[in-house]
RODOKOL-158547 format. One line per 3 residues: number of its first residue (from 1); their letters; for each residue x, y, z of C-alpha. Coordinates in pm, 1 decimal, decimal comma. Layout:
BEGIN
NUM = A = X:Y:Z ~ ...
***
This chain:
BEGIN
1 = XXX = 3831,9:-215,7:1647,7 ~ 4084,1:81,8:1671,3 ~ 4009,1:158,7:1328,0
4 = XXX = 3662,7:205,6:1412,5 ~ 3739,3:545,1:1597,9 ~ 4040,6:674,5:1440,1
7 = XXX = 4396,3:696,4:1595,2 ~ 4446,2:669,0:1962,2 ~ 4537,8:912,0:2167,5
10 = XXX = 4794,1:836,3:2443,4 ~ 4585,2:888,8:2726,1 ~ 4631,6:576,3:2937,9
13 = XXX = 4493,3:467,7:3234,2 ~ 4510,2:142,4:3467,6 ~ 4158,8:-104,9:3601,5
16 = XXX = 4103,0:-73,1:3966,2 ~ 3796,6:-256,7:3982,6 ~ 3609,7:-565,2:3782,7
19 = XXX = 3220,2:-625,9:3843,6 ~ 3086,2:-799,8:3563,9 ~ 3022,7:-554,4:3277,2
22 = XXX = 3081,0:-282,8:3474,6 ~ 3510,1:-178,9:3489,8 ~ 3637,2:109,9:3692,1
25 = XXX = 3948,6:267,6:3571,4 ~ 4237,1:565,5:3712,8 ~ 4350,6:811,4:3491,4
28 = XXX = 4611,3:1038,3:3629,6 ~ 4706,5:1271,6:3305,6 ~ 4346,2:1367,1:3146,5
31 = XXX = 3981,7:1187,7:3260,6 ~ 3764,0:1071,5:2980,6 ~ 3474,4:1230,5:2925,3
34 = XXX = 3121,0:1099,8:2929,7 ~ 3037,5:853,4:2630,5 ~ 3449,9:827,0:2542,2
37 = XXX = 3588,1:490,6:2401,5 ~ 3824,4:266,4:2618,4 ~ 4000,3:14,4:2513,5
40 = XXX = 4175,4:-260,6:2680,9 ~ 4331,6:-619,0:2663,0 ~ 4656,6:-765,1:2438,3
43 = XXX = 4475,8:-711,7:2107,7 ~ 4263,3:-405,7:2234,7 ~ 3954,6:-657,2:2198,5
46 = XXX = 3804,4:-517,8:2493,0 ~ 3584,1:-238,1:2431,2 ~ 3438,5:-27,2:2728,4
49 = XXX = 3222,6:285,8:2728,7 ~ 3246,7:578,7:2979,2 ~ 2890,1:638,8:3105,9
52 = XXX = 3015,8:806,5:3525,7 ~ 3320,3:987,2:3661,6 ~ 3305,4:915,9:4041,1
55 = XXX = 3593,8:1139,2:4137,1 ~ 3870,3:1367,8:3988,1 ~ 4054,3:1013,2:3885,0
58 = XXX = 3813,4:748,9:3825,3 ~ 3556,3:660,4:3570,2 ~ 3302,9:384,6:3575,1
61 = XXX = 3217,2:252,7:3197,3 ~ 2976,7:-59,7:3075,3 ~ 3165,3:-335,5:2846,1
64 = XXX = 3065,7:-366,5:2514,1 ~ 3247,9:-686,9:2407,5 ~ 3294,6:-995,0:2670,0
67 = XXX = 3557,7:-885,6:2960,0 ~ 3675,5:-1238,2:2958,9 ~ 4091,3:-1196,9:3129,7
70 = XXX = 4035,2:-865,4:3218,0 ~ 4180,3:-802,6:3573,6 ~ 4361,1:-541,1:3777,1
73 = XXX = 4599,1:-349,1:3664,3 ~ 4517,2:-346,2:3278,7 ~ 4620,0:-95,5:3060,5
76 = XXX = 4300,9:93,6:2940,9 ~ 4370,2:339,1:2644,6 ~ 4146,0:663,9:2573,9
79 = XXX = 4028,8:643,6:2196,9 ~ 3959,1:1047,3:2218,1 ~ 3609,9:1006,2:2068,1
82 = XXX = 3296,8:831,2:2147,5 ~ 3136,8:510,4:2001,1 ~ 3114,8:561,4:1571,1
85 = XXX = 2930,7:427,5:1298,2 ~ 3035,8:402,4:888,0 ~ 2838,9:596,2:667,9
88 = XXX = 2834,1:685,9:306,8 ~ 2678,4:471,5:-38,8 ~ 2913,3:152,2:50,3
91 = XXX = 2741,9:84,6:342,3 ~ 2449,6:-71,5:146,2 ~ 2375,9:-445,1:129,5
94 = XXX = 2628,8:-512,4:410,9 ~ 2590,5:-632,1:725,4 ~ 2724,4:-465,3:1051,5
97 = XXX = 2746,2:-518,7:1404,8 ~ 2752,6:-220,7:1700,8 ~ 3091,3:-131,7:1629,8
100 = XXX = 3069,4:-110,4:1206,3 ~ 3232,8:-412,3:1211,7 ~ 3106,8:-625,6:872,3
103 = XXX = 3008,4:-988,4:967,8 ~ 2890,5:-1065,9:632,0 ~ 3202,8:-1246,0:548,9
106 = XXX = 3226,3:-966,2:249,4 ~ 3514,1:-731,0:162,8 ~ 3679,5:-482,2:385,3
109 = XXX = 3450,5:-135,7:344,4 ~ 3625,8:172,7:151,7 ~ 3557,7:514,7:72,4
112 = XXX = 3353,6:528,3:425,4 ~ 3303,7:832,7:689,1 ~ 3287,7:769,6:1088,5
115 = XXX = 3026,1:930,3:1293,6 ~ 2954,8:959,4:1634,0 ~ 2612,0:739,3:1730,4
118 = XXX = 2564,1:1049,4:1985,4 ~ 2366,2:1285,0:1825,1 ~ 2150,6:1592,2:1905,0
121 = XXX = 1742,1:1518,7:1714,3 ~ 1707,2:1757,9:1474,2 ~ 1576,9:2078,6:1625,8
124 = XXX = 1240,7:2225,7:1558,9 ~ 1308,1:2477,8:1296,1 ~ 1452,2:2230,1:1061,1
127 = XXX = 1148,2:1980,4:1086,8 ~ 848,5:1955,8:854,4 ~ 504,7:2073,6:977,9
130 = XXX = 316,7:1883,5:718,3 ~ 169,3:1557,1:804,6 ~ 209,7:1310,8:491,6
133 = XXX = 95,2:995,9:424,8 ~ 360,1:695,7:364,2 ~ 234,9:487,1:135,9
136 = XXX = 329,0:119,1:174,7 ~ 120,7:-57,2:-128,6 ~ -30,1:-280,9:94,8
139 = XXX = -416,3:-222,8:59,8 ~ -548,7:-277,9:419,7 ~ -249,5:-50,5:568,7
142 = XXX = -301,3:226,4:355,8 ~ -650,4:233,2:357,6 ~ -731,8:138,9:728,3
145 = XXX = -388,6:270,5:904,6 ~ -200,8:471,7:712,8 ~ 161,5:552,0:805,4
148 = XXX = 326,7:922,4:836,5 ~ 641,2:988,6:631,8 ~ 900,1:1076,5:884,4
151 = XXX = 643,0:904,9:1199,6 ~ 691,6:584,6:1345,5 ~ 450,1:281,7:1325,3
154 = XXX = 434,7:-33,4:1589,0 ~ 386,7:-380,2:1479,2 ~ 230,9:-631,7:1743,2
157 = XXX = 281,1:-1027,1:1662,3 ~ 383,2:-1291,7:1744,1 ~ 571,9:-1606,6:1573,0
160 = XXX = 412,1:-1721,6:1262,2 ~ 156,6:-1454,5:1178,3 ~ 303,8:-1294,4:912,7
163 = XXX = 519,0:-1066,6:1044,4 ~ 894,3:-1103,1:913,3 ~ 723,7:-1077,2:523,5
166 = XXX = 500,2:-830,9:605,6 ~ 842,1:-628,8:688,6 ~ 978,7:-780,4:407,6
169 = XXX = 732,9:-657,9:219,7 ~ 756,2:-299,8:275,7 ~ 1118,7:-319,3:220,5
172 = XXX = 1073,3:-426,1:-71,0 ~ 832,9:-175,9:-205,3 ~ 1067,3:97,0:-37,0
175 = XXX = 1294,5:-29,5:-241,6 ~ 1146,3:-111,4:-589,3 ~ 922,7:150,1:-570,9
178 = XXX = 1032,2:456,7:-431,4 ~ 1403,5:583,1:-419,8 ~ 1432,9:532,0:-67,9
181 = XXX = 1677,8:326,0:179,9 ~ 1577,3:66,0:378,5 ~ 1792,1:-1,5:714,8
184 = XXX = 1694,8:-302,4:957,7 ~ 1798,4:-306,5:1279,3 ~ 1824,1:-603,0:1502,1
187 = XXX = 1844,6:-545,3:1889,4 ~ 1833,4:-851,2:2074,8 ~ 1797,5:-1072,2:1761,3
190 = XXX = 1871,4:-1450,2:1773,1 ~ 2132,6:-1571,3:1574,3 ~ 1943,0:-1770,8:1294,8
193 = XXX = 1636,4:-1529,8:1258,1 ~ 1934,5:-1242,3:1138,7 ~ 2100,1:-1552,2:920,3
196 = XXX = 1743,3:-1610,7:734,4 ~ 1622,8:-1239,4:754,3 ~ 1966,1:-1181,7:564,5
199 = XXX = 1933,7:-1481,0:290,8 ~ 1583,3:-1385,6:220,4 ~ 1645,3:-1001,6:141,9
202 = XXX = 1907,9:-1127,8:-86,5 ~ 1720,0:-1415,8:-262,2 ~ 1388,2:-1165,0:-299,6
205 = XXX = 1687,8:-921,7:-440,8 ~ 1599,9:-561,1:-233,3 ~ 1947,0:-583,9:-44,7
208 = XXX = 2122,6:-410,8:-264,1 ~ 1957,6:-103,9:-154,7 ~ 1960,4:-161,5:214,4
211 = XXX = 2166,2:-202,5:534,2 ~ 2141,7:-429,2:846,3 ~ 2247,5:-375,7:1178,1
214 = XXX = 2250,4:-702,6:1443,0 ~ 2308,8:-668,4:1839,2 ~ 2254,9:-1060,0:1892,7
217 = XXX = 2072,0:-1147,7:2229,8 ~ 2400,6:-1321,9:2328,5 ~ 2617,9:-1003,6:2337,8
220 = XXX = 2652,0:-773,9:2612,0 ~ 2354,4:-474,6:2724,2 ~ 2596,9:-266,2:2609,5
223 = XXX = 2611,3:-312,4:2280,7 ~ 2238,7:-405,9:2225,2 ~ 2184,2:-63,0:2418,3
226 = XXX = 2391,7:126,1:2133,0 ~ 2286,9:-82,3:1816,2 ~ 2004,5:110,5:1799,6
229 = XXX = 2178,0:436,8:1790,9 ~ 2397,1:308,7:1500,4 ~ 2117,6:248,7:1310,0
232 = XXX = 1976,2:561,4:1330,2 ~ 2324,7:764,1:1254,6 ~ 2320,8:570,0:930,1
235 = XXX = 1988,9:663,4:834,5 ~ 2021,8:1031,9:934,8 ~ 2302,6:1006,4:721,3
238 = XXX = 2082,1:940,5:408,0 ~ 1797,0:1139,2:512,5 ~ 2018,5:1466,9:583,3
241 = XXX = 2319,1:1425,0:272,5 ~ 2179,1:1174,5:39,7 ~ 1840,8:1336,2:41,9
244 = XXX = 1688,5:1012,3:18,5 ~ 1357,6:874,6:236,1 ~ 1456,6:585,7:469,1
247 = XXX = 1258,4:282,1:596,5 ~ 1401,3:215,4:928,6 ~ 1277,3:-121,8:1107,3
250 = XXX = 1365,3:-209,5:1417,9 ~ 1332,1:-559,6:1598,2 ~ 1250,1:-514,3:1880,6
253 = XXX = 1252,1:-163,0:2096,3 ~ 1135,9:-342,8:2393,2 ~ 1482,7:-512,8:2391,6
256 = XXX = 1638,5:-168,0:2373,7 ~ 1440,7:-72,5:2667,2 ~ 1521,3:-381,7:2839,8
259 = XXX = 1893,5:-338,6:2723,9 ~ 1887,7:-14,4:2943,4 ~ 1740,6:-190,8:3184,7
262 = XXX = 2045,6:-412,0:3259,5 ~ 2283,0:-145,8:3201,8 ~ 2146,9:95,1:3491,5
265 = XXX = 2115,7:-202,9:3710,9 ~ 2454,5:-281,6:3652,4 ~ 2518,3:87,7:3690,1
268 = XXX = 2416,1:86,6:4062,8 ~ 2127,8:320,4:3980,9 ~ 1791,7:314,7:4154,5
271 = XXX = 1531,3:105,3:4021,2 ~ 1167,0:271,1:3967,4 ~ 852,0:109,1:3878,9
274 = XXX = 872,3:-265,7:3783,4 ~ 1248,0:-288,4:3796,0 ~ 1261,6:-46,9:3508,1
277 = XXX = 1558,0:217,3:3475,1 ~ 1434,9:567,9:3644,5 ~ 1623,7:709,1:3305,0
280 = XXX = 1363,1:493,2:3055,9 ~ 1169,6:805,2:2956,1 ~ 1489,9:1009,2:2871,4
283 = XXX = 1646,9:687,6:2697,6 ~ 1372,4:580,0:2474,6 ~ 1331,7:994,0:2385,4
286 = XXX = 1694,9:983,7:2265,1 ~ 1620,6:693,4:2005,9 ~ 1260,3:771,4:1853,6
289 = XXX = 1316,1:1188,8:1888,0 ~ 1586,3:1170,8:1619,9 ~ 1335,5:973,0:1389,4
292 = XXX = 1175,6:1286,5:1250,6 ~ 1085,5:1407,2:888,7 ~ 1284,2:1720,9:791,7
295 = XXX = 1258,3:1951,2:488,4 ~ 1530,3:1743,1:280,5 ~ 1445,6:1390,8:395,9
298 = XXX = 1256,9:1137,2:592,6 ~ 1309,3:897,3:858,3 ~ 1011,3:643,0:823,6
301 = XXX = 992,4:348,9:1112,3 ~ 844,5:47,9:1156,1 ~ 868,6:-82,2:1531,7
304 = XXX = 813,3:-441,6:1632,9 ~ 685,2:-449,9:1990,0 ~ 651,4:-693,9:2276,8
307 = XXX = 374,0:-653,1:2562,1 ~ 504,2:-807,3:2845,0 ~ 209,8:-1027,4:2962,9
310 = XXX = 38,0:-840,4:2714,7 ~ -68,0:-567,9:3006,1 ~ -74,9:-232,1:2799,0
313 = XXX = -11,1:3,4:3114,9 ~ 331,7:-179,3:3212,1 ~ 617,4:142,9:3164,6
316 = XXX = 767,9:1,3:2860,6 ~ 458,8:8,7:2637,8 ~ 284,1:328,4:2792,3
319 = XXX = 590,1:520,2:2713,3 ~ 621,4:380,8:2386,6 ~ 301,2:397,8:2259,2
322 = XXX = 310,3:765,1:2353,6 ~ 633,0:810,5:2097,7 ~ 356,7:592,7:1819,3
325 = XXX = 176,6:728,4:1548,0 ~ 33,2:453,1:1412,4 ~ -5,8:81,3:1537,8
328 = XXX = -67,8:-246,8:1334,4 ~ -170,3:-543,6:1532,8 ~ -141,9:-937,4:1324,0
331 = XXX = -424,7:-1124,9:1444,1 ~ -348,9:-1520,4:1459,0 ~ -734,5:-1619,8:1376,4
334 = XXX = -708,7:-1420,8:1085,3 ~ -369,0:-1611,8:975,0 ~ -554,3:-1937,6:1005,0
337 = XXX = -836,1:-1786,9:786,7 ~ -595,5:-1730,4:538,2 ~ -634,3:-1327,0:571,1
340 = XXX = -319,6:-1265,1:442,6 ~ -185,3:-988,6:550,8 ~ -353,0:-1095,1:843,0
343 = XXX = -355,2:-747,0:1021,4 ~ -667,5:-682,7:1249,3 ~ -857,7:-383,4:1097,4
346 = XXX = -1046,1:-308,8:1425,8 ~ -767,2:-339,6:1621,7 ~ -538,1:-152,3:1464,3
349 = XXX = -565,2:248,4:1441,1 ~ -342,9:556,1:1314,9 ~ -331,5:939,0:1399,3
352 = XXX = -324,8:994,3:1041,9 ~ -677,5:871,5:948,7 ~ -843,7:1208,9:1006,1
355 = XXX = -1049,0:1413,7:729,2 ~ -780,1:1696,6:733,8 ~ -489,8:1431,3:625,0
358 = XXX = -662,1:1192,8:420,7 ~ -923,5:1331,7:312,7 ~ -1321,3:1332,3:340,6
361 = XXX = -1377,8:1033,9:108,5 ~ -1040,5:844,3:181,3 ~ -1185,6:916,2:543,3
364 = XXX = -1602,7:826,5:503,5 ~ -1474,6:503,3:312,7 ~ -1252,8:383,8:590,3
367 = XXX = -1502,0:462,4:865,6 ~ -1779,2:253,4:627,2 ~ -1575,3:-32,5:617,1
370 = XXX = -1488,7:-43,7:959,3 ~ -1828,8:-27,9:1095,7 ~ -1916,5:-288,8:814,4
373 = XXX = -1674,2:-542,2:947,7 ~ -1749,3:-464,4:1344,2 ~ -2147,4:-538,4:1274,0
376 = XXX = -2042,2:-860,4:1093,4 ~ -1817,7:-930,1:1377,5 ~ -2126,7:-923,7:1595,3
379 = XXX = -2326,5:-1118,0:1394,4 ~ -2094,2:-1432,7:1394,0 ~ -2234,4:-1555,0:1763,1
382 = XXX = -2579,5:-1554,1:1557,8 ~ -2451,9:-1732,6:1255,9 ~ -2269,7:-1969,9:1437,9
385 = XXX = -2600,5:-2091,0:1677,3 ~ -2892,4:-2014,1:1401,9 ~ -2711,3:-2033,4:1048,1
388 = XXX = -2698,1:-1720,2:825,7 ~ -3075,1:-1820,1:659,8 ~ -3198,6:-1653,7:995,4
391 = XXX = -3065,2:-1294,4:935,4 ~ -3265,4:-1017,0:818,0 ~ -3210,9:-940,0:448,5
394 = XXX = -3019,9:-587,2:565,3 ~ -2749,5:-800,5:797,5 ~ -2718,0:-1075,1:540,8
397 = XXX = -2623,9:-777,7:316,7 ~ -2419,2:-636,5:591,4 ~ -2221,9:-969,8:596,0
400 = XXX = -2213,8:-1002,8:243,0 ~ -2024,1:-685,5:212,0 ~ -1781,6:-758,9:489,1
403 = XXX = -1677,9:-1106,2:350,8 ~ -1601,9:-914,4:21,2 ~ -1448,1:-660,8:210,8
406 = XXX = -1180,5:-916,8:400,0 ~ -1117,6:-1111,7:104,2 ~ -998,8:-762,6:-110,7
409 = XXX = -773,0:-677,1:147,3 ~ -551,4:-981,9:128,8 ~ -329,9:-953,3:-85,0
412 = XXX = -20,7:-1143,9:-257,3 ~ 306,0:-1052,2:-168,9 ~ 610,8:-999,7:-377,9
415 = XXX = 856,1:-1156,2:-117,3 ~ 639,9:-1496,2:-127,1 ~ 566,5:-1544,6:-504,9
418 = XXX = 763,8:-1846,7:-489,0 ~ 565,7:-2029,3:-231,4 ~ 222,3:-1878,6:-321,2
421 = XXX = 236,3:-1932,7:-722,9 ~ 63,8:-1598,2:-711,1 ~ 239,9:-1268,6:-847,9
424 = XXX = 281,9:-1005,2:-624,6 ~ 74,2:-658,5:-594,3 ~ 136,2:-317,5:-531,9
427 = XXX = -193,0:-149,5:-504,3 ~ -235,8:197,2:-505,3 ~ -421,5:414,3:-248,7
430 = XXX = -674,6:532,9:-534,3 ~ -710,7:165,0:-681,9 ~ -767,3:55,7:-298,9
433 = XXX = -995,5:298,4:-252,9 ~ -1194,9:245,3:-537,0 ~ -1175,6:-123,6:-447,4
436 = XXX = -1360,7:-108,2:-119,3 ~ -1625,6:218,3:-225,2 ~ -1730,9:-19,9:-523,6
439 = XXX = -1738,2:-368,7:-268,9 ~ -2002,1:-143,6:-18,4 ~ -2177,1:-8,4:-309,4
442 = XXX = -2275,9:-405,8:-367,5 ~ -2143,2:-382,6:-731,8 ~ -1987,4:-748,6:-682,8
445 = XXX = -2258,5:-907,6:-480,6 ~ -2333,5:-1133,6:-760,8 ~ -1972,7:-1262,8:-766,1
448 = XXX = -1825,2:-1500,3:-538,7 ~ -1596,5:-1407,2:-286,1 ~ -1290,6:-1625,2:-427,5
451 = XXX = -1319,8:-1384,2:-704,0 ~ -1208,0:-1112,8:-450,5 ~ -927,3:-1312,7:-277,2
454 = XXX = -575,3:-1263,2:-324,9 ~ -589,3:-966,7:-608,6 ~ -414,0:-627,9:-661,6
457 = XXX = -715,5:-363,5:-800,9 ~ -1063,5:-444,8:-812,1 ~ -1051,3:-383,7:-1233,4
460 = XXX = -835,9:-780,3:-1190,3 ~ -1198,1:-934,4:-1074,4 ~ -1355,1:-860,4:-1409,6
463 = XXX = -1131,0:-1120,8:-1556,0 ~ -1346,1:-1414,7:-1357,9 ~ -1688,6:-1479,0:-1444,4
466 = XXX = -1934,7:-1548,5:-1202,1 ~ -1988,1:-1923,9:-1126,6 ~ -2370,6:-2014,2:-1298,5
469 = XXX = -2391,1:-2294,7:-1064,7 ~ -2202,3:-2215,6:-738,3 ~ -2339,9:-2522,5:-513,9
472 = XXX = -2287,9:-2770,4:-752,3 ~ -1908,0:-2739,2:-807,4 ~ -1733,8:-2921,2:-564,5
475 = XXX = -1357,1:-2926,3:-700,9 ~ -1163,6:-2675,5:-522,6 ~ -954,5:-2426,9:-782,0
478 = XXX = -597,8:-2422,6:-704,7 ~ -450,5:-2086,5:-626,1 ~ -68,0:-2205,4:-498,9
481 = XXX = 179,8:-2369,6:-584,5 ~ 286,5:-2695,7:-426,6 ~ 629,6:-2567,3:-262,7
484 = XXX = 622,8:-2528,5:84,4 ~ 529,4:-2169,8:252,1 ~ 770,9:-1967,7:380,7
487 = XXX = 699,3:-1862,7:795,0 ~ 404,3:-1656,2:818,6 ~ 349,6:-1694,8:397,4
490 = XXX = -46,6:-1719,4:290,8 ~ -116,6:-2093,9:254,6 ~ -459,0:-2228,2:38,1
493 = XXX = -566,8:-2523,4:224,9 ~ -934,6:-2678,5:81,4 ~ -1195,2:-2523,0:303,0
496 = XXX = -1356,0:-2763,1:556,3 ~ -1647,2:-2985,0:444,8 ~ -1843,9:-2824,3:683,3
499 = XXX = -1830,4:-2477,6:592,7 ~ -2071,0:-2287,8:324,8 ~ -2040,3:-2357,3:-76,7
502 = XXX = -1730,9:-2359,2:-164,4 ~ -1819,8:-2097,0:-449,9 ~ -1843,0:-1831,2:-180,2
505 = XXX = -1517,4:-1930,3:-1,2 ~ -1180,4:-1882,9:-114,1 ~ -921,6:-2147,8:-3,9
508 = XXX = -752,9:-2086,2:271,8 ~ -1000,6:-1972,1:431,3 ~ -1233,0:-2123,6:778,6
511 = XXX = -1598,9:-1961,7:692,0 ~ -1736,8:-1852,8:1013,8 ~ -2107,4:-1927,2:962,8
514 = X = -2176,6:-2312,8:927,6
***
């Protein structure tokens, strides 16, 4: 790990006191400054971090690395320099860990510079004033919640919804689509999800062209406190010398929060509200502040985010929503339906869908479809008790539209053609657009919904024919292949025998009326 920060300087210093993570050392020739690099132990494996100077001769620092046979008396050597990350091209499709360590059992890195992970956000002279749109290809996103270049986005899931390919997915279409960087950054990961989040990127073939960062849930709060920071020096790195546009995804900030959680309590510091750090506000700042979209670059990111008993006013969320531009919440009914991605469009909202950004028809069209799908939302208690013969023609219209609706915005994914059979689709905002405008418009209400399900542009459904006898046809058509799905990939079950013609519902799908 000396390598990491350069050569040592020959400041020395001795342990006077072990508590857990937290090591107090005397210097008597020059004290350490704030953030500084110790190291300590036979093989310098011990790493430490300066973070309080009680007095003229002590300084209290976290551990980064175990401090298993650390004791009294230890040698601690000043590094001269804080914590550092590798930058430059080689750093793509490796792996790291907090320290720029590889631990993808790859080659030594070469030709690489070391920065500090402390560093200033850019200031306000040097950021752009214009609010842009990120496109992602996915239909519903763009459409519905569209993401700002250079802003950050929340995802809300949980396990098996979709969400590891629906970040997969927007990698990918970073990647393959747009010269841009994708970095991934793991705080509190498990072991196995970084193992298959790493063989995935590199069977689907996009990590070439990315980086990933892992502070496992079994290391110290030390280093899943600074992972995070790593991350972000790498992708400033792009944004600010490569010129390039990064996708940065994080996994999950509440861990970072909850990193610095441990660290201040470790720290001796006050607690405030909820056992949170007093500092959280300042912290959190730190990290999502230097996420920004400058004149020569942009730093685009996509935050997965835990509620804690899903109450929204708890400290952690309320100050990270407030840092949030736009927030995409995976609905689990909608993953059973088949709704793939199965993102809830009423739930989910963005400070970008305004008539200034997008636009007044990109705007009226989103605004149509949403009320269209929350007046077939309350018309479900009434199909469910009286059937949908007992609707007025206008609502059986209304639900007509918003069935067509949900079925256009699923969509197939590139990262799951081998378990779907289906190619993937990278829709447009105009083709999207045009989609939906034509679906209110009733120009498909003589085709069946299947004919809408799982497609890239709307121009695809003129390749199926309406069905001339939609009650009689019983067989189900097969849209996947027989391999199993991947977590959270679209699976085509046979509707139930209960539900409405099959004509009118694509597989995969529960209808809600009877």
């Amino acid at each position: 790990m000396s390598a990491v920060n350069g050569t040592q300087a020959k400041n020395r210093g001795v342990v006077v006191a072990v508590r857990g993570s937290v090591i107090d050392a005397r210097f008597d020739d020059r004290l350490p400054p704030i953030y500084a690099l110790l190291h300590a132990g036979d093989k310098e494996q011990i790493v430490m971090e300066v973070l309080a100077q009680p007095d003229a001769r002590h300084v209290r620092g976290i551990a980064l690395t175990t401090t298993h046979g650390l004791a009294r008396g230890t040698v601690v050597l000043d590094t001269g320099g804080p914590l550092k990350a590798p930058v430059g091209k080689t750093i793509l499709s490796r792996m790291f860990d907090v320290f720029g360590n590889v631990i993808d059992r790859g080659a030594a890195l070469s030709d690489v510079q070391w920065r500090s992970v402390h560093r200033p956000p850019p200031p306000l002279a040097q950021r752009s004033t214009k609010s842009e749109v990120f496109e992602t290809g996915i239909k519903v996103i763009d459409v519905l919640m569209p993401l700002e270049r250079g802003g950050k986005g929340g995802l809300f899931g949980g396990a098996g919804v979709g969400k590891t390919v629906l970040l997969t997915e927007m990698i990918h279409n970073m990647v393959a689509h747009q010269d841009g960087v994708s970095i991934f950054c793991g705080i509190g990961e498990r072991c196995r999800e970084g193992e298959e989040l790493y063989r995935g990127m590199k069977e689907s073939g996009v990590l070439p062209r990315m980086v990933m960062l892992f502070g496992q849930m079994n290391e110290p709060p030390g280093a899943r406190f600074r992972v995070g920071l790593a991350a972000l020096t790498m992708a400033e790195y792009f944004r600010d010398d490569e010129h390039r546009s990064v996708l940065l995804l994080v996994d999950n900030i509440f861990r970072f929060i909850q990193a610095g959680m441990e660290v201040s309590g470790l720290m001796g510091q006050m607690p405030s509200r909820l056992g949170y750090q007093p500092t959280m506000g300042t912290e959190l700042s730190s990290l999502e502040e230097r996420i920004a979209n400058t004149a020569t670059g942009a730093i685009t990111s996509i935050q997965a985010v835990y509620v804690p008993a899903d109450d929204f006013t708890d400290p952690a969320a309320v100050h990270t929503f407030s840092h949030l531009s736009a927030s995409i919440v995976l609905s689990r009914k909608r993953a059973g339906e088949g709704l793939y991605p199965a993102i809830d469009p009423l739930e989910s909202n963005s400070r970008m869908a305004t008539p200034d950004i997008l636009g007044e028809r990109h705007y009226r069209l989103a605004q149509e479809i949403r009320k269209t799908l929350a007046q077939y939302g309350a018309l479900k208690d009434i199909i469910s008790m009286l059937g949908l013969e007992q609707l007025s023609p206008e609502d059986r219209a209304v639900v007509g539209r918003a069935r067509r609706l949900e079925r256009f915005l699923t969509q197939p994914f590139f990262t799951t053609e081998r378990f779907t059979g289906l190619k993937g689709k990278m829709v447009s905002v105009a083709d999207a657009l045009d989609g939906c405008e034509r679906i209110l418009a009733d120009e498909f209400k003589d085709r069946p919904e299947s004919a809408l399900y799982m497609i890239g542009a709307v121009s695809e459904v003129k390749g199926r024919p309406p069905d001339a006898n939609p009650v009689a046809r019983t067989e189900p058509t097969p849209h996947a292949a027989t391999a199993a799905p991947a977590r959270g990939a679209p699976t085509h079950s046979p509707p139930s025998t209960t539900a409405a013609p099959r004509s009118e519902v694509p597989h995969g799908t529960s209808p809600h009326e009877p």
